[in-house]
N, C-alpha and C positions, 0 to 999 in steps of 0.2 A: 612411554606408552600413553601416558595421562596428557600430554603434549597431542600427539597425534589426534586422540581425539577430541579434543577443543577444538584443533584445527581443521575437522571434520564437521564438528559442527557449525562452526564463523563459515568455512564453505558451503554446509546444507542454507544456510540461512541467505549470502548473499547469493545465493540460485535462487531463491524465495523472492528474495529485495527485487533483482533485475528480470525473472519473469515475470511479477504484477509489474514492471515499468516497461517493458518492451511492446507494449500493444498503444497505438495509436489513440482506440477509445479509452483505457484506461487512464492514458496522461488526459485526456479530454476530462475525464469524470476527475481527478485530479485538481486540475485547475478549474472547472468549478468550483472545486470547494474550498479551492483555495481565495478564491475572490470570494464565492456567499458568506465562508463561515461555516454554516448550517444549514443542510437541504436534506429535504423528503426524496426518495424517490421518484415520486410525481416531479417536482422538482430539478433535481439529475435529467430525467428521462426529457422533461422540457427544453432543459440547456443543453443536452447534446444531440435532440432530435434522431431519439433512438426509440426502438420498441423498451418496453419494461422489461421481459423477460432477456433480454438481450443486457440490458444495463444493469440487472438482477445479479446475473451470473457476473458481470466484471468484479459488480463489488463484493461480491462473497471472494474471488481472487485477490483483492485488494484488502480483505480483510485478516484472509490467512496468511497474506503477508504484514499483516499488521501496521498497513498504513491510512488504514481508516478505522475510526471507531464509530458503532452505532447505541444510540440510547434508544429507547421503546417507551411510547407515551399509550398505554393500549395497544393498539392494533395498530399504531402509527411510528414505522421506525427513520429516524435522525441521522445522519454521517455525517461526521465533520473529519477534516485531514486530521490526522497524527504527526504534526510539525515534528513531536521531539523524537517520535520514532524513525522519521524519516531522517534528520538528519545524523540520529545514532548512527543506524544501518548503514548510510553513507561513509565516515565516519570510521565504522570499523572496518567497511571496505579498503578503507585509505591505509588504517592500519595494516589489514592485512600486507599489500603491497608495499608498505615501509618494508616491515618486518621480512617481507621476501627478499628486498635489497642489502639487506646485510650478511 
């Protein structure tokens, strides 16, 4: 039983992983930050030539999937990719598929 639901959970989470990755703007916001490092919103919203409120919303989905993190300087929020999250999630996805081969 205790099986079962670990394996319920590795699934709720790679639904997590590959819904923030199946949107075109989201890998866009992505690979900015993967080349900046570190951007502002303002910033994002410049690189991908999107409204805010549009780019707003991806990254709160990119954040409940936990492949961004944000830091807060005041009223000024940061995102940078979550390299080691990403390729965890990745990673355990692989495992998952291992482990269904045997």
């Amino acid at each position: 039983m205790e099986a079962s639901r670990d394996l319920e959970a590795r699934l709720r989470q790679a639904v997590r992983f590959f819904y923030a990755l199946k949107d075109p703007v989201r890998l866009r916001i992505l690979l900015a930050l993967a080349r900046a490092g570190e951007m502002t919103v303002t910033e994002i919203v410049q690189a991908v030539r999107l409204a805010q409120p549009l780019v707003s919303w991806h990254l709160a989905r990119l954040r409940a999937a936990a492949l961004v993190q944000v830091t807060r300087d005041g009223r000024l929020a940061r995102y940078t990719l979550d390299r080691n999250a990403l390729e965890r999630q990745w990673a355990d996805f692989l495992a998952l598929l291992q482990e269904a081969s045997r």
